[in-house]
N, CA and C atoms as a LAMMPS dump frame, in Angstrom:
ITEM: TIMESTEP
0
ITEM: NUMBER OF ATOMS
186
ITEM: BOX BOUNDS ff ff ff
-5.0000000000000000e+02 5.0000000000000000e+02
-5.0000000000000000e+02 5.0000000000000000e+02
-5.0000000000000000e+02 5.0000000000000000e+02
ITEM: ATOMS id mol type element x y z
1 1 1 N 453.2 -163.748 316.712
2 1 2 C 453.681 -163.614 315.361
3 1 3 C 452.981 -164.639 314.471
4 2 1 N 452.175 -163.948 313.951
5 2 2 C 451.12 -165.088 313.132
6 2 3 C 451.934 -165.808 312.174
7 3 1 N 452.969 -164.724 310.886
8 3 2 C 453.243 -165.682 310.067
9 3 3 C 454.106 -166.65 310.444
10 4 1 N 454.971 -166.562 311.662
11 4 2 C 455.646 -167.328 311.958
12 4 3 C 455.373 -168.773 312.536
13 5 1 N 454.071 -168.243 313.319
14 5 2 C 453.279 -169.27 313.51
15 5 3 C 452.901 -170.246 312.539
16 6 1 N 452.484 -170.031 311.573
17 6 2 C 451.798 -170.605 310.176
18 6 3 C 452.575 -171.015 309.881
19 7 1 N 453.967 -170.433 309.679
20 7 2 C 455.043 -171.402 309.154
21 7 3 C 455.322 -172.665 309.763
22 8 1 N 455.099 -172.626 311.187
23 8 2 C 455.941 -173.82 311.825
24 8 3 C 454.732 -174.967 311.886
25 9 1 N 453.023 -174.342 311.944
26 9 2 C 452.132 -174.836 311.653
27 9 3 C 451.996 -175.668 310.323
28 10 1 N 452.295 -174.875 309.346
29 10 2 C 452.629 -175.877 307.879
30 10 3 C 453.811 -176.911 307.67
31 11 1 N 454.248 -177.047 308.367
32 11 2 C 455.649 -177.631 307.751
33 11 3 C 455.971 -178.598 308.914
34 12 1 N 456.583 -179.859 308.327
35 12 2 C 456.942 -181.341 308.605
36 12 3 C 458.476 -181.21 309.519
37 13 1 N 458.071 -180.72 311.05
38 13 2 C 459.459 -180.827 311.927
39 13 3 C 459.244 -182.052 312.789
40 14 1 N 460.985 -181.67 313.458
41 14 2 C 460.922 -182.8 314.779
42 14 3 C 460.808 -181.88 315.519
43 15 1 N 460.803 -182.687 316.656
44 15 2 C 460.449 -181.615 317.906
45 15 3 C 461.783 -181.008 318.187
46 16 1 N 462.922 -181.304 317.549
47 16 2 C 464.087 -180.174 318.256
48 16 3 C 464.039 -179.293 317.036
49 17 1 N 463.812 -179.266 315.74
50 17 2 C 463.416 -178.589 315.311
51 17 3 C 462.288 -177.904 315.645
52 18 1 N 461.259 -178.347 316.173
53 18 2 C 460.195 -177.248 316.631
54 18 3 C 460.407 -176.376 317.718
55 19 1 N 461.043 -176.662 318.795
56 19 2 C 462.019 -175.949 319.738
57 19 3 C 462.391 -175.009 319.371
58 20 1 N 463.616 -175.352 318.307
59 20 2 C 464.149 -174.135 317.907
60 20 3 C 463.929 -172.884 316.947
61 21 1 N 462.724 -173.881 316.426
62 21 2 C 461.455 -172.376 315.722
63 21 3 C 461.093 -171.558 316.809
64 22 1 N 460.785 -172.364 317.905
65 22 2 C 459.897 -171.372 319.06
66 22 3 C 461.108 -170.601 319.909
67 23 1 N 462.259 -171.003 319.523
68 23 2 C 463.163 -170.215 320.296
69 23 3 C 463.148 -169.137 319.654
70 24 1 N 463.775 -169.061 318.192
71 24 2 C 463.781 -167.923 317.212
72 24 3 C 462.471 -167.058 317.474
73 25 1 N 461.849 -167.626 317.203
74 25 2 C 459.897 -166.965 317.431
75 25 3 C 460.6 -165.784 318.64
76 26 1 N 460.989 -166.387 319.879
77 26 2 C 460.433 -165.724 321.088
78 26 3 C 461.85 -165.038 320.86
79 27 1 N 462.617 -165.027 320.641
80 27 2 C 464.244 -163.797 320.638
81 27 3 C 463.44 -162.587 319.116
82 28 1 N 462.531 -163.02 318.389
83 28 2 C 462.22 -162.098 317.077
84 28 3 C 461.525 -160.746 318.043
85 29 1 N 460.609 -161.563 318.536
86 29 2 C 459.167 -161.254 319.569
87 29 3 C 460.026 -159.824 320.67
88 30 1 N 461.227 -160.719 321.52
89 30 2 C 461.656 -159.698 322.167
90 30 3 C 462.283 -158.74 321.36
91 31 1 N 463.26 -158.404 320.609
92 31 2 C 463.491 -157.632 319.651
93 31 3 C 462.828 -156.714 319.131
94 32 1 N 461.601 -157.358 318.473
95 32 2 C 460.511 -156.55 317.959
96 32 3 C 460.005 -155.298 319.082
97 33 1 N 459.929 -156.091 320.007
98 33 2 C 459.148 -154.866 321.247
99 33 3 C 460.387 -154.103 321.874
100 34 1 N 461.154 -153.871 321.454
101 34 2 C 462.603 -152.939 321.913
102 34 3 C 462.192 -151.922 321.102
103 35 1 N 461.374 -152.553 319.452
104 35 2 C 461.742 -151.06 318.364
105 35 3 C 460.509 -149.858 318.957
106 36 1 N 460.725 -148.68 318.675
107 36 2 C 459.857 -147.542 319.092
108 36 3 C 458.509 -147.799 318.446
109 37 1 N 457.867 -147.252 319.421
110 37 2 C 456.621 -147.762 319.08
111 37 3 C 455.796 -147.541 317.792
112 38 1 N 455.989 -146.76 317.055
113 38 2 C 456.017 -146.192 315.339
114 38 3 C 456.323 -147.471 314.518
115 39 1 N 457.624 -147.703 314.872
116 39 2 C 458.352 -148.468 314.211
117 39 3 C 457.685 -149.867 314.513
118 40 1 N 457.287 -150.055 315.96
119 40 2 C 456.676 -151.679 315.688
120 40 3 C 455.651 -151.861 315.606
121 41 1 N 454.938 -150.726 315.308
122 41 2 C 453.411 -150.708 314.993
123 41 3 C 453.483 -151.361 313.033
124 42 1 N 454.545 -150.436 312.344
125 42 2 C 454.705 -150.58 311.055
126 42 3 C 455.081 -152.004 310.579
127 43 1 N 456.406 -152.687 311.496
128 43 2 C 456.607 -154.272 311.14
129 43 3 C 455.425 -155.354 311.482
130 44 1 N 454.403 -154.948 312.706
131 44 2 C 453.844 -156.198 313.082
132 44 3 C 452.42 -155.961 311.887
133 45 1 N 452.22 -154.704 311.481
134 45 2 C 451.386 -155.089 310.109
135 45 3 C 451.628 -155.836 309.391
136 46 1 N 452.718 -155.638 309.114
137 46 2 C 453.44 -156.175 307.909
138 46 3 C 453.665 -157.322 307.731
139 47 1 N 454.106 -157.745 309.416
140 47 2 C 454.63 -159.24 309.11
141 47 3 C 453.527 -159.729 310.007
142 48 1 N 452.359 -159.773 310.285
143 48 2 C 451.538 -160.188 311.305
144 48 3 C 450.063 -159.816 310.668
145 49 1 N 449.695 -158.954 310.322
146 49 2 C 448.773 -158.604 309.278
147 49 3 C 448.651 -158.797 308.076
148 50 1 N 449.735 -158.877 307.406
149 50 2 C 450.171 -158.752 306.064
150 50 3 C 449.694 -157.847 304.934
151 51 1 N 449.78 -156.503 305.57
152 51 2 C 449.626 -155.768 304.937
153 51 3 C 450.722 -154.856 303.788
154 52 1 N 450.412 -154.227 302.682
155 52 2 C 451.284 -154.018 301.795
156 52 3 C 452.141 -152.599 302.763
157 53 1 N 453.134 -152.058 301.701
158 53 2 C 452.995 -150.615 302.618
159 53 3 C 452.655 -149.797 301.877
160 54 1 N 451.717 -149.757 300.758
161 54 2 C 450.424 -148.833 300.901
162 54 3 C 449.524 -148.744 302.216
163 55 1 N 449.13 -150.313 302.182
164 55 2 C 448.188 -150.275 303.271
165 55 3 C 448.087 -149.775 304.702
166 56 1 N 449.873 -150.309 304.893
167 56 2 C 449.943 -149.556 306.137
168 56 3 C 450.516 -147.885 306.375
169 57 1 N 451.109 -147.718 304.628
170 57 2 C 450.738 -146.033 305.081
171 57 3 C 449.084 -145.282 305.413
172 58 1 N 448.404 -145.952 305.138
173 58 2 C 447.247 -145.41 304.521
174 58 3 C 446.714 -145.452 305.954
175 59 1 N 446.953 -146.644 306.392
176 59 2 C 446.165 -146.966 308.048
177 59 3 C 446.754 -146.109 308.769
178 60 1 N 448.018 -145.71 309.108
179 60 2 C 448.859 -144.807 309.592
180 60 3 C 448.624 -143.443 309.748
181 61 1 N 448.043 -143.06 308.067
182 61 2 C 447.958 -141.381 308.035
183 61 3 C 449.567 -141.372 307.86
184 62 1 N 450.27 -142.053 306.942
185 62 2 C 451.812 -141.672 306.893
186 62 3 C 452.242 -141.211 305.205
């Protein structure tokens, strides 16, 4: 999860705060890969690409 990454990359934690970014990170991560595969093709653009949703209709064919 890139942007999530970047976030915890930019910003002034402690390490139990950084922990518990990487906990959240990895419960988002499993979640994410539960949704059908349509569906997590469309969020990890979005939130990992950062694409608009033009863009990712367009990449889609949707």
């Amino acid at each position: 999860m890139l942007i999530f990454q970047k976030f915890i990359d930019e910003a002034d934690y402690s390490i139990e705060e950084y922990m518990n970014e990487k906990e959240l990170i990895s419960l988002v991560e499993k979640e994410v890969s539960k949704l059908p595969k349509k569906m997590r093709e469309v969020f990890e653009l979005s939130r990992n690409a950062g694409l608009s949703h033009r863009e990712i209709a367009d990449k889609l064919n949707l």
